[in-house]
Every structure is written in structure tokens, then in C-alpha cells.
N, CA and C atoms of all chains as a GROMACS GRO file, in nm:
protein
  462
    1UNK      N    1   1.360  -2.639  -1.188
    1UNK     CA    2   1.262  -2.546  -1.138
    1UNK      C    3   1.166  -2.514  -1.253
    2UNK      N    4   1.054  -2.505  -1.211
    2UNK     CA    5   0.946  -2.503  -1.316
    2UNK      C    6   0.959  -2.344  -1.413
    3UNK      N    7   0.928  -2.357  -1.530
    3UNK     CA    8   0.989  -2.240  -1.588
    3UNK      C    9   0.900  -2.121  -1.571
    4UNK      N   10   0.904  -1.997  -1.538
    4UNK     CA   11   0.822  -1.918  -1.517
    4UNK      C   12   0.811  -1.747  -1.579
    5UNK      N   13   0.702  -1.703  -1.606
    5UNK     CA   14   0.741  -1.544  -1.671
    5UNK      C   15   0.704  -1.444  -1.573
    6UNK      N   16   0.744  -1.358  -1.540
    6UNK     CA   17   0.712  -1.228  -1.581
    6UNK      C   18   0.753  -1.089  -1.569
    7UNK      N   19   0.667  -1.012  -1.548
    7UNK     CA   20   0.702  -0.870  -1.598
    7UNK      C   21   0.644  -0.727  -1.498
    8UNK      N   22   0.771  -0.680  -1.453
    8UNK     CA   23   0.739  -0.567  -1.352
    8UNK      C   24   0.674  -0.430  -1.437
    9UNK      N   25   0.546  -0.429  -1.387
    9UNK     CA   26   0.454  -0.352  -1.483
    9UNK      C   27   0.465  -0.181  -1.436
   10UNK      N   28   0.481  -0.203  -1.291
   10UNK     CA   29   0.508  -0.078  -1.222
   10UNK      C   30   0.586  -0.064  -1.129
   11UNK      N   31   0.737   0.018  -1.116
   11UNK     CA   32   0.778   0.005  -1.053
   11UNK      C   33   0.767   0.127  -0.897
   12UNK      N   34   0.739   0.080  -0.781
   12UNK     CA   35   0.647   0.151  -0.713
   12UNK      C   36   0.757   0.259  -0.586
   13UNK      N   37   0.871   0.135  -0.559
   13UNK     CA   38   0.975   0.171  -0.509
   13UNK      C   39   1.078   0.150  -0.411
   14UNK      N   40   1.248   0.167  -0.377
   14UNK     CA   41   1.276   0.107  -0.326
   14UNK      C   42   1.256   0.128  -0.177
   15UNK      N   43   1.292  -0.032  -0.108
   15UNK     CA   44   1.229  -0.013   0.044
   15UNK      C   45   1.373  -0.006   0.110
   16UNK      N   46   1.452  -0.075   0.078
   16UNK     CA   47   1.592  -0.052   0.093
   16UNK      C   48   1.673  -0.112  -0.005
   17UNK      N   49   1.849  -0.038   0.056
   17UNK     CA   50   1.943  -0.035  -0.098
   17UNK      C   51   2.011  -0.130  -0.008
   18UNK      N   52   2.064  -0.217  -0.096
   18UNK     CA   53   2.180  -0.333  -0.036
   18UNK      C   54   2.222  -0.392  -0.166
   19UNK      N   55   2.312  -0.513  -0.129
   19UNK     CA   56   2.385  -0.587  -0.236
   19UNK      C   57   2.264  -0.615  -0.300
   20UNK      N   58   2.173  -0.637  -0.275
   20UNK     CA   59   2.038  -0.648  -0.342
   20UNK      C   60   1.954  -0.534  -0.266
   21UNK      N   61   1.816  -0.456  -0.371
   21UNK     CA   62   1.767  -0.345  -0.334
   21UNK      C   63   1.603  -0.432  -0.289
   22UNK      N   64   1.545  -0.424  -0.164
   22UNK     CA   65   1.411  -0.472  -0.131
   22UNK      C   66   1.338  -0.335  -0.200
   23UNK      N   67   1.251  -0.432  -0.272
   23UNK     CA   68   1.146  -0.321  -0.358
   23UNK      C   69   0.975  -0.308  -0.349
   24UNK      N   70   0.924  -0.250  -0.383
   24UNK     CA   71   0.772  -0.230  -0.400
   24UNK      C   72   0.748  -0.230  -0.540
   25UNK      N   73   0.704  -0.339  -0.612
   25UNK     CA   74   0.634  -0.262  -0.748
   25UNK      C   75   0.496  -0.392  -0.744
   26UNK      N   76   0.480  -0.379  -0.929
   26UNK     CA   77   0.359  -0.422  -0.914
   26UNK      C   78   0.419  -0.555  -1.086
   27UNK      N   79   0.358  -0.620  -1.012
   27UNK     CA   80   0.445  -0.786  -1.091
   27UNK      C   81   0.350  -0.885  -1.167
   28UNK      N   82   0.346  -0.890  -1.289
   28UNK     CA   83   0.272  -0.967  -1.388
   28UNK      C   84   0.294  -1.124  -1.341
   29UNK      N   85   0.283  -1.229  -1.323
   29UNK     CA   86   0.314  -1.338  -1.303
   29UNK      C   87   0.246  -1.459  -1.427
   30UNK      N   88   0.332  -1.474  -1.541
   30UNK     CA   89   0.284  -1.527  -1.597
   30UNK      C   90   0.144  -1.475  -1.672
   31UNK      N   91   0.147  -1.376  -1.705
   31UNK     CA   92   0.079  -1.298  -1.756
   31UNK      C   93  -0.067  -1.290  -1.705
   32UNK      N   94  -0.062  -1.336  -1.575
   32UNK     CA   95  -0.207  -1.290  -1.530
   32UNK      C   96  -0.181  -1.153  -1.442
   33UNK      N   97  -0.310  -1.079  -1.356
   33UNK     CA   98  -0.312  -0.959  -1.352
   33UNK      C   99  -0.218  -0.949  -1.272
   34UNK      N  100  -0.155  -0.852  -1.310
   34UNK     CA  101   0.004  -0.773  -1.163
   34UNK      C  102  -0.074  -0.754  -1.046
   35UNK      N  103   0.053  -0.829  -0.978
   35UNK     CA  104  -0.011  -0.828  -0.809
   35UNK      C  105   0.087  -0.680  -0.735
   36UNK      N  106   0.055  -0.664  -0.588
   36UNK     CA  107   0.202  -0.602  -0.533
   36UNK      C  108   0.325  -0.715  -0.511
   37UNK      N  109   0.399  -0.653  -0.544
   37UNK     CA  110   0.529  -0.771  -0.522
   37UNK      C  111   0.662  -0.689  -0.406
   38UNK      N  112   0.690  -0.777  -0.271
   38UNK     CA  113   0.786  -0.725  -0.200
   38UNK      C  114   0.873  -0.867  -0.222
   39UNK      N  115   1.021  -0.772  -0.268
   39UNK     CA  116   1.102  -0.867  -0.316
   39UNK      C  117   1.234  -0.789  -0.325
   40UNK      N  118   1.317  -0.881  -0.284
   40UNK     CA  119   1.460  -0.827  -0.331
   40UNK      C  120   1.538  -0.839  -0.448
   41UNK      N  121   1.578  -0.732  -0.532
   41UNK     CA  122   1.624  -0.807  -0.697
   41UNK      C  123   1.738  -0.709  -0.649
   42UNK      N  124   1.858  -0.785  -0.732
   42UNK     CA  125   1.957  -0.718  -0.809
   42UNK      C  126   1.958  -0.553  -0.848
   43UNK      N  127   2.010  -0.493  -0.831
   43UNK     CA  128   1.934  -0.333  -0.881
   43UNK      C  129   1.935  -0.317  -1.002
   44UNK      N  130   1.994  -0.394  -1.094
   44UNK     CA  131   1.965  -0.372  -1.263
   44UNK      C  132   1.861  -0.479  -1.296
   45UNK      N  133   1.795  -0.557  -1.192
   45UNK     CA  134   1.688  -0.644  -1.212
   45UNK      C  135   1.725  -0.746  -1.286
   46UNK      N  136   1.835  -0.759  -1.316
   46UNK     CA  137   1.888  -0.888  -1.345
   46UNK      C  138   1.836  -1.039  -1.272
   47UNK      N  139   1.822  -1.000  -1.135
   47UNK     CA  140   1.788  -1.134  -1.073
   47UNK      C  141   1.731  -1.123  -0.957
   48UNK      N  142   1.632  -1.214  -0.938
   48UNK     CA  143   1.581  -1.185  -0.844
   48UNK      C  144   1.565  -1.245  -0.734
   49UNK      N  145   1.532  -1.176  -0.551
   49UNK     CA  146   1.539  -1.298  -0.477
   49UNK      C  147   1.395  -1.336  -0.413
   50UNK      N  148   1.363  -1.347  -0.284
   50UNK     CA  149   1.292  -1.388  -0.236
   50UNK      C  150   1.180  -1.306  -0.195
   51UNK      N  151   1.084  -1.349  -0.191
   51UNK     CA  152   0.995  -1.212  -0.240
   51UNK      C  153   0.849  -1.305  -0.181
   52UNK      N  154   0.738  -1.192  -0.180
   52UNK     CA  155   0.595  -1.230  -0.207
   52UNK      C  156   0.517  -1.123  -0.264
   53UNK      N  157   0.425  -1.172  -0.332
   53UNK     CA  158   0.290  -1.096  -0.419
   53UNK      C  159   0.171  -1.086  -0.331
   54UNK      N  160   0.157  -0.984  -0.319
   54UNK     CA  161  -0.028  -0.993  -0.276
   54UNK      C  162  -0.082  -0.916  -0.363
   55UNK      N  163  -0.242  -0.906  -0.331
   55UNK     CA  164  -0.324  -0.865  -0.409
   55UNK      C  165  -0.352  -0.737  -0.327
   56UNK      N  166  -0.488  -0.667  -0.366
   56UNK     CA  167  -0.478  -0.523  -0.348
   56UNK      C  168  -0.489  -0.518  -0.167
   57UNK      N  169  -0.629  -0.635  -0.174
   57UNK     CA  170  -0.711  -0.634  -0.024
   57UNK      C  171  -0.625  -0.697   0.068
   58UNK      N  172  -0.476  -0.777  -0.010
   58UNK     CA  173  -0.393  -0.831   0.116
   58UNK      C  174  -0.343  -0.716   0.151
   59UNK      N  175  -0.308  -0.637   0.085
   59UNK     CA  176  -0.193  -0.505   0.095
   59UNK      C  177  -0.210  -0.445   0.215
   60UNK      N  178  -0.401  -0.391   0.155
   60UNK     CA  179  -0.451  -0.327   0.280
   60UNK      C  180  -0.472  -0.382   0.412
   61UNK      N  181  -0.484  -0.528   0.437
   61UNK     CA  182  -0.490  -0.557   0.517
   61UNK      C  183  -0.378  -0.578   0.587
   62UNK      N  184  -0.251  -0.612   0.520
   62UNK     CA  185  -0.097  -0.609   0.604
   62UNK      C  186  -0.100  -0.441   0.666
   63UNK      N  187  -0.141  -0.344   0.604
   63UNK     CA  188  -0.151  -0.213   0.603
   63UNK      C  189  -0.183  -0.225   0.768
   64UNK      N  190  -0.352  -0.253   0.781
   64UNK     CA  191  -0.396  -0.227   0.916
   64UNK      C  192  -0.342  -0.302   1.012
   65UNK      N  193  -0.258  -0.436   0.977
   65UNK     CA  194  -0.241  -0.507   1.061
   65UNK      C  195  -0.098  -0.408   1.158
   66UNK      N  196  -0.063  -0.396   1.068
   66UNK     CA  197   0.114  -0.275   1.051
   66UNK      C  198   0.027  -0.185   1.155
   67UNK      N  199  -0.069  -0.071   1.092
   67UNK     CA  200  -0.098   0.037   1.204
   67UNK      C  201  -0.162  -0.022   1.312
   68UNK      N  202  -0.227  -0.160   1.355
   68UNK     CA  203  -0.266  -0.169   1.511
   68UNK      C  204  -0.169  -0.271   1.561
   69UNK      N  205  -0.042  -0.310   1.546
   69UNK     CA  206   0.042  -0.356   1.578
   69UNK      C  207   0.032  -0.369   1.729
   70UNK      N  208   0.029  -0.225   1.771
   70UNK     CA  209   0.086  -0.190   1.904
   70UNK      C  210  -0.038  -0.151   2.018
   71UNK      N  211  -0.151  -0.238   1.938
   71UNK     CA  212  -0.304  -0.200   2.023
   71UNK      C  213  -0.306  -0.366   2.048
   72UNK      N  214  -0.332  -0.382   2.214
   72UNK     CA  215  -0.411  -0.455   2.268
   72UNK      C  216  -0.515  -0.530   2.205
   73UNK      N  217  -0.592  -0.642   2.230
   73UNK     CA  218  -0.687  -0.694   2.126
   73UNK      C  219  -0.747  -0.667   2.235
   74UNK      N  220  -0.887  -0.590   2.269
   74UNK     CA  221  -0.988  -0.551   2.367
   74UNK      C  222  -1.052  -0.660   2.358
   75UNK      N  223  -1.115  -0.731   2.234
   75UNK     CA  224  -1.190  -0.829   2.218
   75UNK      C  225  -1.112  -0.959   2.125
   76UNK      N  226  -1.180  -1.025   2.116
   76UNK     CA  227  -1.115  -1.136   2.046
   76UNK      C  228  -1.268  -1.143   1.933
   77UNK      N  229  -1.212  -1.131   1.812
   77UNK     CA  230  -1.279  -1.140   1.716
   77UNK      C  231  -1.381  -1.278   1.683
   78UNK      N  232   1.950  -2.782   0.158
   78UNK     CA  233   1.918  -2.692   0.156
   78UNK      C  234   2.016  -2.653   0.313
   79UNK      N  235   2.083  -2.486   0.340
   79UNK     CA  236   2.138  -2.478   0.465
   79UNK      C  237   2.084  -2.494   0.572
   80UNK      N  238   2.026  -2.555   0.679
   80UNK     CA  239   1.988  -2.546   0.796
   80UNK      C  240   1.976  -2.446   0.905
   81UNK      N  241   1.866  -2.374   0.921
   81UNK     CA  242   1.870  -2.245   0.990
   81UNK      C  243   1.730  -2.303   1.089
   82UNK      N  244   1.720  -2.204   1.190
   82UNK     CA  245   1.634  -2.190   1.324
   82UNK      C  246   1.550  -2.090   1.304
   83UNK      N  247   1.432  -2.090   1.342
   83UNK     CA  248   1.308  -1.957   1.360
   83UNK      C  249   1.228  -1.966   1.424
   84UNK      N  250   1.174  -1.888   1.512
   84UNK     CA  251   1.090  -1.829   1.596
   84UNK      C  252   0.991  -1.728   1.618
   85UNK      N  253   0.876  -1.848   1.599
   85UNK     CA  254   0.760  -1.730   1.568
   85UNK      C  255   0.748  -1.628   1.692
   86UNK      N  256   0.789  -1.537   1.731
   86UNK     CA  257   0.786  -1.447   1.871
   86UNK      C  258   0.674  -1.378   1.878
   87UNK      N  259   0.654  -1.331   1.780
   87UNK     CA  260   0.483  -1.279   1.815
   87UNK      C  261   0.401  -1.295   1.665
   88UNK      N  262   0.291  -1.309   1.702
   88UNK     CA  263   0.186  -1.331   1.567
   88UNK      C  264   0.130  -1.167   1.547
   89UNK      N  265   0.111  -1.140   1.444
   89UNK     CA  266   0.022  -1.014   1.473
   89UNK      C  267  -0.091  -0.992   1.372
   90UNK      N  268  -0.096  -1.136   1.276
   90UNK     CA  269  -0.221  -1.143   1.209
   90UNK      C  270  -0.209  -1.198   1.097
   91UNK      N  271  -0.370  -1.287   1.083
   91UNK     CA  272  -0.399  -1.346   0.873
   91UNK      C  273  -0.373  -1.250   0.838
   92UNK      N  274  -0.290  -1.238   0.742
   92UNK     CA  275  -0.330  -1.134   0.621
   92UNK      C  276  -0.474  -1.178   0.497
   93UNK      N  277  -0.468  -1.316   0.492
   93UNK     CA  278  -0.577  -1.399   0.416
   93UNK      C  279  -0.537  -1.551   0.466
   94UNK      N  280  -0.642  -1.601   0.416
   94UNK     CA  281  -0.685  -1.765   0.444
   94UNK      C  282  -0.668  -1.811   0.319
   95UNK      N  283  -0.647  -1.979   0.346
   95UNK     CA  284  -0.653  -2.019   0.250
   95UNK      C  285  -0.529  -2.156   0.271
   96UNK      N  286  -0.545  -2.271   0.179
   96UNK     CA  287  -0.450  -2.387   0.201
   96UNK      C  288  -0.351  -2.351   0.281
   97UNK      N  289  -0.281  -2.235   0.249
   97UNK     CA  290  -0.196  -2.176   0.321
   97UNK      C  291  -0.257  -2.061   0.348
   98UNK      N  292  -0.219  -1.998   0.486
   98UNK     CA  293  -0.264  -1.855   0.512
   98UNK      C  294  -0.117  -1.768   0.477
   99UNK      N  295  -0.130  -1.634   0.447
   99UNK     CA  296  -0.049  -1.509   0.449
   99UNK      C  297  -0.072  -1.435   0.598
  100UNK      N  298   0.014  -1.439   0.668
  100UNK     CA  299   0.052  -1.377   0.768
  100UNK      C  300   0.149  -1.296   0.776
  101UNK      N  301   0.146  -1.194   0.922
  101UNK     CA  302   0.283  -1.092   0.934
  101UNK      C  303   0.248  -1.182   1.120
  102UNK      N  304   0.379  -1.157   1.136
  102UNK     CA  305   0.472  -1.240   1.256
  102UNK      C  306   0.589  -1.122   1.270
  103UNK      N  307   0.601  -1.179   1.393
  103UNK     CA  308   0.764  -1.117   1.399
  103UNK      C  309   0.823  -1.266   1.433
  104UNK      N  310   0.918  -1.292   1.347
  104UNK     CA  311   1.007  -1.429   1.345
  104UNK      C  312   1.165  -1.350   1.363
  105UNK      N  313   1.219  -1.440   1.416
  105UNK     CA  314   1.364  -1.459   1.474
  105UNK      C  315   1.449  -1.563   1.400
  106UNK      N  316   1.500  -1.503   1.311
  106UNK     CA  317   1.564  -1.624   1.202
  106UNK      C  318   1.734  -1.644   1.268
  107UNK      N  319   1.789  -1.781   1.329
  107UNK     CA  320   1.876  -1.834   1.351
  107UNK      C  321   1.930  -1.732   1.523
  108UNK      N  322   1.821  -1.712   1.584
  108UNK     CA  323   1.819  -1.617   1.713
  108UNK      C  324   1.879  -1.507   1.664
  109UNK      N  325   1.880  -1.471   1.571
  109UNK     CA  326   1.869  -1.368   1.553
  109UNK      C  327   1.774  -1.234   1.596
  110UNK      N  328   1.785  -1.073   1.665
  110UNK     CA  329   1.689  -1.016   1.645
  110UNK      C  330   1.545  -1.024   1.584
  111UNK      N  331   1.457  -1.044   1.611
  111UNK     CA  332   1.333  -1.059   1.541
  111UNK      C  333   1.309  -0.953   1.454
  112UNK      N  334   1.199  -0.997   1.329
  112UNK     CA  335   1.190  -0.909   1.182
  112UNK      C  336   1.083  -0.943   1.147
  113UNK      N  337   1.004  -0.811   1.103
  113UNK     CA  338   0.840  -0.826   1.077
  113UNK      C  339   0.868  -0.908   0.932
  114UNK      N  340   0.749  -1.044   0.930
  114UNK     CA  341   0.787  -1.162   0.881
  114UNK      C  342   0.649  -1.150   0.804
  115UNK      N  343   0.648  -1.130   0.638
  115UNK     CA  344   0.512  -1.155   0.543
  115UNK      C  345   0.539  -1.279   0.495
  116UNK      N  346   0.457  -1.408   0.506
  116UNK     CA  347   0.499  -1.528   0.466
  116UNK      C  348   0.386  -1.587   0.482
  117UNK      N  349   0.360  -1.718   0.370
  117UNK     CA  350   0.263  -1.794   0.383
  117UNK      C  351   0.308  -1.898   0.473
  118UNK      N  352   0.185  -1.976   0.538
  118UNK     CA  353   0.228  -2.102   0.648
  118UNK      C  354   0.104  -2.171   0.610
  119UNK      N  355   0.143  -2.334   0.645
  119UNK     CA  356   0.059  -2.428   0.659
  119UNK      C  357  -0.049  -2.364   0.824
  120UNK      N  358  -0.179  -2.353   0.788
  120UNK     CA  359  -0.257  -2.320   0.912
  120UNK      C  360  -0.208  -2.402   1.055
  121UNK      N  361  -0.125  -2.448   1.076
  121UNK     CA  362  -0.102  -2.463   1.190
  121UNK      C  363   0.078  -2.483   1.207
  122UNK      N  364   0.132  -2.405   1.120
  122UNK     CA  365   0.247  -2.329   1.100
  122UNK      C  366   0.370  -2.470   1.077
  123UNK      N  367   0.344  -2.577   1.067
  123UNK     CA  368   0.380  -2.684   1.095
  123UNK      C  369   0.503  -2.684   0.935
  124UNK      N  370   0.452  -2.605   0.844
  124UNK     CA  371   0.509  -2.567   0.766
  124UNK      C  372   0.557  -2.414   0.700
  125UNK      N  373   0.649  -2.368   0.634
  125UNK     CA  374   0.642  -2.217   0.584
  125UNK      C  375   0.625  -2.231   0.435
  126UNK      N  376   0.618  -2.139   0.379
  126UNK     CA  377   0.582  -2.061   0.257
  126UNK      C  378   0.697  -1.953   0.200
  127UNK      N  379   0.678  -1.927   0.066
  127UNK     CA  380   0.792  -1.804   0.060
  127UNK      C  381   0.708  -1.690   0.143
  128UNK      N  382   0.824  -1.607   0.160
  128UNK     CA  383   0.788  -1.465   0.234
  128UNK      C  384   0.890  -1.374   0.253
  129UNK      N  385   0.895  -1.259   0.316
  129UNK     CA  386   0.996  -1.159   0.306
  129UNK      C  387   1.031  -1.115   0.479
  130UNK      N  388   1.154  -1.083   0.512
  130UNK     CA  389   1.139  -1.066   0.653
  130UNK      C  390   1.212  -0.915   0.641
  131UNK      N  391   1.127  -0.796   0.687
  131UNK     CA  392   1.218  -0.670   0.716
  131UNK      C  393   1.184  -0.597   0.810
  132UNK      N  394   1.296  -0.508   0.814
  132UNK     CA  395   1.322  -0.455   0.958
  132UNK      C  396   1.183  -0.361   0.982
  133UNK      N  397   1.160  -0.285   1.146
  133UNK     CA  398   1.069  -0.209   1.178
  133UNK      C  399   1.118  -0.076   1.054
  134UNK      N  400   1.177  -0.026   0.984
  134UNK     CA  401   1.227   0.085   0.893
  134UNK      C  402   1.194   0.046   0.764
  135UNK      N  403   1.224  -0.102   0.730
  135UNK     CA  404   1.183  -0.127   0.605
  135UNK      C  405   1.026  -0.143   0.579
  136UNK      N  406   0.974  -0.156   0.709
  136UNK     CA  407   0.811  -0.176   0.678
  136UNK      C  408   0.747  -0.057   0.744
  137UNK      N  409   0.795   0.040   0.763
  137UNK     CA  410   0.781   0.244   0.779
  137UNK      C  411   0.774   0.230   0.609
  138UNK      N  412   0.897   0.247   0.530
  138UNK     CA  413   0.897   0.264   0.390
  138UNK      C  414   0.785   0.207   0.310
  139UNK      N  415   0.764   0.053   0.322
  139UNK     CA  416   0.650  -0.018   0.237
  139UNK      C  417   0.547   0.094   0.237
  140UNK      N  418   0.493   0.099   0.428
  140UNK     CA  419   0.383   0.142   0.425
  140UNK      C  420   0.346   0.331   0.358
  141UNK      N  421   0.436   0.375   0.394
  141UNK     CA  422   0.496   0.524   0.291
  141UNK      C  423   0.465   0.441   0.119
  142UNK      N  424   0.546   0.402   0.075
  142UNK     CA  425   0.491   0.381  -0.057
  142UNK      C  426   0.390   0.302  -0.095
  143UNK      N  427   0.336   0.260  -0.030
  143UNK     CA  428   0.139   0.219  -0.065
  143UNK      C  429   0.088   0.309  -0.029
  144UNK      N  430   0.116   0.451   0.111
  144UNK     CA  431   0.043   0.534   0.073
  144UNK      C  432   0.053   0.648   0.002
  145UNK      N  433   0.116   0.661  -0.093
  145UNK     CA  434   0.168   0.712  -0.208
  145UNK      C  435   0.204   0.643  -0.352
  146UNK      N  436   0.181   0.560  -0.345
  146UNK     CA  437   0.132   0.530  -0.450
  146UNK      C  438   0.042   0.543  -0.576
  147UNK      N  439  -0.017   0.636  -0.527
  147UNK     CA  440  -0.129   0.704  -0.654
  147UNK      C  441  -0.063   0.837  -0.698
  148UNK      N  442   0.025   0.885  -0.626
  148UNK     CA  443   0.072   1.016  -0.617
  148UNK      C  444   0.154   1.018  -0.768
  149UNK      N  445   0.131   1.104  -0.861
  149UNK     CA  446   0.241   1.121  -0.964
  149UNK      C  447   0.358   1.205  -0.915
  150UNK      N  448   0.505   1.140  -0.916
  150UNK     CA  449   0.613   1.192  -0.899
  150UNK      C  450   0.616   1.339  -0.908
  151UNK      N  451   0.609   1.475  -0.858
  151UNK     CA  452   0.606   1.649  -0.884
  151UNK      C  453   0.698   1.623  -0.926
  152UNK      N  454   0.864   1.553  -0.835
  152UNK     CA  455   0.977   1.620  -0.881
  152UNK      C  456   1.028   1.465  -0.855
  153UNK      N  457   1.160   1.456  -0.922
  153UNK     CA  458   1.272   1.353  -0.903
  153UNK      C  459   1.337   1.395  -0.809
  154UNK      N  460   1.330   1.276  -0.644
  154UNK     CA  461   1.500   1.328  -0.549
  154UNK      C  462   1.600   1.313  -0.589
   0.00000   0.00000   0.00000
């Protein structure tokens, strides 16, 4: 596996606690700018599992997609 | 790799475009209950991407801590 760095710059918080804790923070990847990162690690962050990064404008947009979930599409874009 | 089943059951939007798009779905992993699904896909889903699948509670929480997120901690729970 290709070797990779990085570094949880902010940790934002957990989403749930389990044998592994699903988290919110904010994740350096190879030292370019920290994205949001939803991911499940280890709770001493020892290791981590499966996860994704977005950026600010994905966030918000999973955001609105989350609050009109449950609205009809009146129109088709 | 183990062999598992999924089912895109409902789409509910791009999150962004791109070689791969970022989407939220509700997918059904191995008929299992369906789980709001953040994951990249080949645009015509023919392939997946990493991504995270959590429950309607775990994505109440996300959306609670993005909107609080600017907030400095008053007190420790």
C-alpha cells in the first residue's frame, strides 16, 4: 500500500462510540490543507478505518442534501 | 477481498462531480437495513469509491457537529 502521512489537526468530534469510535475532525493528508474527515479510528487513534475527506463546500452541501432529504423534487434541476 | 452485496435504494444527491462523483445514497450493504451512504462512484455507479455508511442518528450527530463547530467548548460534558 502506497505509503501515506497525516495529521488530525482538529479534532471536531465523536459521531459514535464502538469497538471503533466514527468521528468528525479535520485531517492533514500528506501535508496539504486539512480537509473534514468522517472516519472510524481506534479511540486512542492508533488506527484507522474507513473513512472520507471533504472539503468545506462538500460538507455544506452533504449538509443541504441531509436537510431536504425528505422534500419532493418539485422541479428537476 | 470478502464478497458482500449492495443496493443503491435511494439516491439523494452529488455531493460534487468529478472522475468520480461524491454522493449520499441510502445503500443496503449485504440486505441489510439501508444506511445513509457518503461515497465516491464511477458516474454511472458501475464502480464504488471509499466512503462511510451511518445510521439516520449518526448523521443527526455529524450534522450537530458542523453546526457547532465554530462554537468554543463553555464547559466539558
Amino acid at each position: 500500500m502506497a505509503e501515506f502521512k497525516y495529521e488530525i489537526t482538529q479534532e471536531l468530534g465523536v459521531i459514535s462510540e464502538g469497538k471503533y469510535n466514527i468521528e468528525l475532525n479535520m485531517v492533514s493528508w500528506n501535508d496539504r490543507e486539512p480537509k473534514y474527515d468522517i472516519r472510524s479510528w481506534a479511540p486512542d487513534h492508533s488506527r484507522m478505518g474507513k473513512g472520507i475527506s471533504l472539503t468545506e463546500e462538500e460538507m455544506e452541501r452533504l449538509v443541504e442534501l441531509w436537510n431536504t432529504r425528505n422534500e419532493e423534487d418539485s422541479f428537476e434541476e
